[in-house]
Structures are given as C-alpha cells and as structure tokens.
C-alpha positions in Angstrom: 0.0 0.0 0.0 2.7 2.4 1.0 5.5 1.0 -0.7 5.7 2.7 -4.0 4.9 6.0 -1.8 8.2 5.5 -0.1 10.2 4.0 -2.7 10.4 0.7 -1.7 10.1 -2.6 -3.7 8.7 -4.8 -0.6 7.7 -4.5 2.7 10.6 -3.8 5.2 8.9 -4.7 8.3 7.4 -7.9 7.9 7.2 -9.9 10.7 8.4 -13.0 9.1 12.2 -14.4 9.8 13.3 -14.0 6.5 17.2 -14.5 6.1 17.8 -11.9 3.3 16.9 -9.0 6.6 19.4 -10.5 8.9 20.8 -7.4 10.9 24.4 -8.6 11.9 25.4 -7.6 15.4 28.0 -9.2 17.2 25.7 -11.1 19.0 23.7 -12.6 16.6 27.0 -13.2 14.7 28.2 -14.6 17.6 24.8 -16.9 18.0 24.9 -18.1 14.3 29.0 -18.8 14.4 28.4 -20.7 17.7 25.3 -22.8 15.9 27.4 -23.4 13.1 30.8 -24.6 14.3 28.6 -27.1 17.1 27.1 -28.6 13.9 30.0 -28.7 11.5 32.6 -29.9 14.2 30.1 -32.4 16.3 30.6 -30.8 19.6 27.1 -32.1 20.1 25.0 -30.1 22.5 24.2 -26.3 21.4 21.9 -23.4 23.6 21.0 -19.9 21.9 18.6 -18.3 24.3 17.0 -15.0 23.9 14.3 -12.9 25.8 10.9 -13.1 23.0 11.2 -11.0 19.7 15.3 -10.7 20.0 15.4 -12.7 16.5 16.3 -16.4 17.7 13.9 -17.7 14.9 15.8 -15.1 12.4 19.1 -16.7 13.7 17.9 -20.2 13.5 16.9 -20.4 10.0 20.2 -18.6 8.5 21.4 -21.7 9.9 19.1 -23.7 8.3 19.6 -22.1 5.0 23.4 -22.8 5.5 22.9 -26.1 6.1 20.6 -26.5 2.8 23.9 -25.6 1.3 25.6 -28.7 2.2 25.0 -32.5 0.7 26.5 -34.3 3.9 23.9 -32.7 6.7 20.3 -33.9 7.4 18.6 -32.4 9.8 15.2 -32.7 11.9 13.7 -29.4 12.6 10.8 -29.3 15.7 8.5 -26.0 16.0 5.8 -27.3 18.1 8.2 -28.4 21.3 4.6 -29.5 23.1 4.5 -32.9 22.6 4.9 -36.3 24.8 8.4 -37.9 24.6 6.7 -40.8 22.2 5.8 -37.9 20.1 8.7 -36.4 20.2 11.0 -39.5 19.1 7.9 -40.2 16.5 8.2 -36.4 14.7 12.0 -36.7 14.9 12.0 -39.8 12.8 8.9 -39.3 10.3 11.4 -35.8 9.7 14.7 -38.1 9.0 12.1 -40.2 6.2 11.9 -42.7 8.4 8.8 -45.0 9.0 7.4 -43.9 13.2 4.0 -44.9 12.8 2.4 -47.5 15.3 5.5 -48.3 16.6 6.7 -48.0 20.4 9.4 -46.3 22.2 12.0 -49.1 21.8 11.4 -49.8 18.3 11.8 -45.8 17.1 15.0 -45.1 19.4 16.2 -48.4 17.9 15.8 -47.3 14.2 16.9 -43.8 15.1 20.4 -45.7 16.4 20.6 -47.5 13.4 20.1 -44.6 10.9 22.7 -42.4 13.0 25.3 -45.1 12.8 25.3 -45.6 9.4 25.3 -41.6 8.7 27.9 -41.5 11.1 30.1 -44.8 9.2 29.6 -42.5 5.8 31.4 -39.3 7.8 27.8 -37.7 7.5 26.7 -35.1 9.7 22.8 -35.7 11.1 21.6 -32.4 13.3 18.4 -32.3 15.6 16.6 -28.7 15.6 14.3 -27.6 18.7 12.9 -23.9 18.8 11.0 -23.2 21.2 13.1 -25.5 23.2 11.7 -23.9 26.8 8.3 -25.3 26.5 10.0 -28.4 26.9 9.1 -30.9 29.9 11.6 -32.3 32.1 10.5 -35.7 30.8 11.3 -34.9 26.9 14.5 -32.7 28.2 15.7 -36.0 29.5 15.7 -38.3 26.6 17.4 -35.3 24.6 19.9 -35.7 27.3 20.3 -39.7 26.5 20.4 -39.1 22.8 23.3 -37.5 23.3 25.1 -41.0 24.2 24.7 -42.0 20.8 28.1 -41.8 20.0 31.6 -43.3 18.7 34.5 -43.4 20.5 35.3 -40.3 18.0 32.2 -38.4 17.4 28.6 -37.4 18.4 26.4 -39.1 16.0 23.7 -36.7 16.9 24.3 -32.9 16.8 21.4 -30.9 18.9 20.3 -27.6 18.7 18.1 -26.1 21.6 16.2 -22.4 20.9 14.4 -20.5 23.6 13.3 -18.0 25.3 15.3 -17.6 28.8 13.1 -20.2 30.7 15.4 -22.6 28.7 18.2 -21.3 31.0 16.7 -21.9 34.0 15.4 -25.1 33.0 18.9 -26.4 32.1 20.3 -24.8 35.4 17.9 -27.2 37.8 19.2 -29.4 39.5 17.3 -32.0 37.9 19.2 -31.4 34.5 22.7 -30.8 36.0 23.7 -34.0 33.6 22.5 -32.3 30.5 23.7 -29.1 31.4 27.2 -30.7 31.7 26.7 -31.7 28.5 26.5 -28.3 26.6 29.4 -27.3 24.4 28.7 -23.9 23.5 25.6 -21.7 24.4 24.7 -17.8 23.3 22.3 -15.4 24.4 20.5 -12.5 22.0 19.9 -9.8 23.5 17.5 -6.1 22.4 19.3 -4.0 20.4 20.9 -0.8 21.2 19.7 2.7 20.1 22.5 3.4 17.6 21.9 -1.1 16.3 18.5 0.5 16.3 18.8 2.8 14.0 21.4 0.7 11.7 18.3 -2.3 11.9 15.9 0.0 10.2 18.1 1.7 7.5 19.0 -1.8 6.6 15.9 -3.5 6.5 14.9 0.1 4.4 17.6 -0.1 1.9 17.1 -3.9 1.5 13.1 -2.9 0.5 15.4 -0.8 -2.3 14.9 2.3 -0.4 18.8 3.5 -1.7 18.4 7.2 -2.2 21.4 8.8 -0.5 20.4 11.1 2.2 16.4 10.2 2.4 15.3 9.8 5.6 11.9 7.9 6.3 12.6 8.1 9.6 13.7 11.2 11.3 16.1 10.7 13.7 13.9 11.8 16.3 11.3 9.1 15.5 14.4 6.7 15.3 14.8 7.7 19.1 11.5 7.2 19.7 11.1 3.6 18.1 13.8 2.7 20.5 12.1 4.1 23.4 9.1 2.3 23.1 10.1 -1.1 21.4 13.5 -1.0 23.9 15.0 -2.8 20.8 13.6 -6.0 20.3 13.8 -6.4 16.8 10.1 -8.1 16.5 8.7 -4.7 18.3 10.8 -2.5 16.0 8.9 -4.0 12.8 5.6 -3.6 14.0 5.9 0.1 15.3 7.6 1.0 11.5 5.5 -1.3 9.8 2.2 0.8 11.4 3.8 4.2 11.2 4.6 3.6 7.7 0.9 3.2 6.9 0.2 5.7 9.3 2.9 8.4 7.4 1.3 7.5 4.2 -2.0 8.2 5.1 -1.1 11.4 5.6 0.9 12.0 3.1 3.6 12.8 5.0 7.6 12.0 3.2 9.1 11.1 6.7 8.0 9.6 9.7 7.7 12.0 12.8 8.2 11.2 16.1 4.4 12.2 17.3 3.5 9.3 14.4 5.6 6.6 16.9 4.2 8.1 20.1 0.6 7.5 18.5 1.6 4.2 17.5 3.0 2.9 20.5 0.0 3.7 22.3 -2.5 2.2 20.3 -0.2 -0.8 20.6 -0.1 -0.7 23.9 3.0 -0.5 24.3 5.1 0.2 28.2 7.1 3.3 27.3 10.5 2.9 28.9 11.5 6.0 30.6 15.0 6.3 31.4 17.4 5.4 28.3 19.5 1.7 28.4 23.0 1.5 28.2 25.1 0.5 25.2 25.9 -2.8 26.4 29.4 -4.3 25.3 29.5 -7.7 23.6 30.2 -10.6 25.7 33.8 -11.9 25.5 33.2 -15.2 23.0 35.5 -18.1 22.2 38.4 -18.3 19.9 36.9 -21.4 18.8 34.4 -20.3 17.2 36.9 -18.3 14.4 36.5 -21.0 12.1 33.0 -21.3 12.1 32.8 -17.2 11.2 35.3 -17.5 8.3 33.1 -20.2 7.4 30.0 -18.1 7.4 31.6 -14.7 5.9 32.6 -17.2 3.1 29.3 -18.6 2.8 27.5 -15.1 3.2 30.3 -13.5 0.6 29.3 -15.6 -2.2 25.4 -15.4 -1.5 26.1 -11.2 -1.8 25.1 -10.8 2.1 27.2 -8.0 4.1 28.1 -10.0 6.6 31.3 -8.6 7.0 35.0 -8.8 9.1 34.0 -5.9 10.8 30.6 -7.2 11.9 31.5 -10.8 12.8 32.5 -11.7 16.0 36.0 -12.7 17.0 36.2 -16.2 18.7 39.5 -17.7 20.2 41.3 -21.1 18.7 40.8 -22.6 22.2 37.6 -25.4 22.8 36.0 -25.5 25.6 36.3 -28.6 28.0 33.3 -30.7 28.5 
C-alpha cells in the first residue's frame, strides 16, 4: 500500500524471519558462528537463548539455509516443542524419512540408532533442531539428554540444537538437569538491540526494501529515538511500530515519519514506554573457537552477496571449551 509511496520494492517490516533482513550484530554473529561450528565440528550439544522477539527464529533459519547448502547434513527441525516424549522421538524420525507410525518407544529409538550409525560410518553429519526448546518438559529434556550418548568413540552421532526463550536457561540450570547441562558445548544469548543497532536495523531493512536514495530519511532521527524508546529494541517490536507508522505516514501523506507518528503508535499498541534510556551494552567476550565457524559463514554469506562482513563478525579464540 505504501510501498511505491516511499520507494520501496517490498515490505521492510514484515514480521516474518526471513534470512535476506538479517541485521548482523556481534551477538547474533556470535549466536549463528556458535550454531554453526557445534554442527560442523560435532561438539554435540548447542543453547541460543533469547528474551521473545530478539530474532532467535531469524538466527535459526540462516542456519538452516546454510545447512541446505551442504549435501552431507540432514537435519530434523521441531517447531511445536509440546508434545509427549513418544511424540517427540515419532516427529523426529517421520522428519529423518523414516517410518514412526504405530511403533513404540523401543522400536523408534532403535531405528533412530541404526540410521545415526550408518550416517555416522559415511562421515555424514545428522543435526536435531528444537525452537522453542523452553516449552520443553523435564521428561522430553531428559531423553534429549540420552540421545546424546549415541556416539563413537570419536564423534557425536547426533548434533542438537536447543532455541528458547530464557526459561530454557533456567530449565537447564535445575538441579534436575545438571547431567544435560554438563553436556552443553557452547551456548549464546540474544539480546535487544541498542539505540544506535537500532537505528542501523531499520536503515538496513529500508535499503534492503530498495529504499537506496542517498540522504532520504523515512525516519527522522527523532522518531528513530522514539522507536527505541518504546520497542527498547527488540527487533520483533521494532517492525511492527515501522510497519504501522509507515501506513500511518502515508495516510497522511507525509515523506518522513515523525516522532508524534511513533508516540501514537506505541499507544494504540499498547505499548510500556520505557522512561529512562538503556546502556550500550558491550559484547560478551566469545570463544576463539568459534573463528572457524565465522570465516566459514563470511565465506558462505560473501558468495550469497550478504554483508556479513570482518567488521561485523565476532571474534572467537582457537581454544575449545572442555566438556
């Protein structure tokens, strides 16, 4: 409706997680590196947590797109994370091809063996994919845990990815868990975005929508301040507040988005204004490890045309952590 208004070719602010609008801070570098090298070097057992709308889907399926790139990984992907543990072992084979239907709990962790080990003879790397990993029971958190035994004397057959919100942590910190939790080889958190990621989220997801005139300004810097105010920068918040000033700007007719535009906005969201300003928050210290896996993925995201750049990717040391 307001694209050709604003000189856009597609909707910036769609709430979707789509890959292409990836806004690299070192965090979510960090997250995606950390996802990556777990995978491609079988360390097993990796946790990205993230408070609700900080991008942890967005993260998630850049992974999954990178893994689409390679011929030797299958993976199992699980959405819905509310299910009983039969379920659970059912989905995760029906998504490997395998026949799960009418058959019990021995018979579908035996075939699940099976199919590891021979992926695992052929050098081939098989992932399992949980979003919305802190809706998991106890119960289901516990066989994740036993599936991660299925190994060689080498290698994890089974690499495991856990996504969720920060109930995940304290899930895996009970006392209950402490086996599982021992068993993590790298873990990441997302958090909000800063006011000046803020404002580099939304020119980017602008100029992506082919909004490339030098010096336009939809959004005044004033409303930029504003967006940050009241979404205190989750990403998810930030689309909806420019995706309805947007329509509200062109409505009136109006070039640029004002910051009295946001403030209406916000309210008829219903949105908690957040009074006094956050902090710029310095990225946590990350490990050398990880280096590989972000050459990997600036390679990767060089020849797809992304700018996922040096600057922008995280710096990880050559040390692994002990498990």
């Amino acid at each position: 409706m307001y694209k050709a208004f604003f000189n856009l070719n597609r909707n910036p602010f769609d709430l979707t997680p789509d890959p292409a609008f990836l806004f690299s801070t070192k965090r979510h570098n960090e997250a995606l590196a950390a996802l990556y090298y777990g995978v491609r070097r079988h360390k097993g057992f990796v946790v990205v947590t993230g408070e609700v709308g900080t991008g942890k889907t967005l993260v998630l399926r850049c992974l999954l797109q990178l893994l689409k790139q390679s011929t030797d990984i299958a993976y199992a992907y699980i959405f819905n994370s509310l299910l009983s543990p039969a379920e659970f072992l059912q989905y995760i084979l029906a998504d490997f091809g395998l026949p799960a239907s009418g058959k019990n709990k021995g018979e579908l962790l035996f075939d699940l063996g099976q199919f590891l080990t021979l992926r695992g003879s052929k050098k081939l790397t098989t992932v399992l994919i949980v979003d919305e990993a802190h809706h998991l029971s106890a119960e289901i958190l516990e066989e994740i845990r036993l599936l991660t035994n299925l190994e060689t004397a080498e290698d994890k057959l089974l690499q495991i990815v856990l996504v969720g919100q920060p109930e995940l942590d304290a899930k895996l910190d009970s006392v209950g868990l402490r086996q599982l939790k021992q068993r993590i080889a790298l873990r990441a958190r997302l958090d909000p975005l800063t006011q000046s990621e803020t404002k580099g989220y939304i020119e980017r997801r602008l100029s992506i929508a082919g909004n490339n005139v030098e010096g336009s300004s939809v959004f005044t810097p004033q409303a930029v301040a504003a967006i940050y105010r009241n979404s205190r920068g989750f990403p998810r918040l930030i689309n909806t507040i420019c995706e309805n000033a947007l329509i509200t700007a062109y409505a009136k007719r109006m070039q640029s988005v004002t910051p009295s535009i946001i403030e209406n906005v916000a309210w008829e969201l219903r949105l908690d204004v957040v009074h006094s300003s956050e902090t710029e928050r310095e990225p946590e210290h990350s490990e050398k490890a990880l280096q590989e896996a972000t050459n990997a993925l600036l390679n990767l995201y060089a020849a797809n045309g992304s700018n996922f750049s040096e600057d922008e990717a995280v710096q990880v040391s050559e040390n692994e952590p002990n498990i």
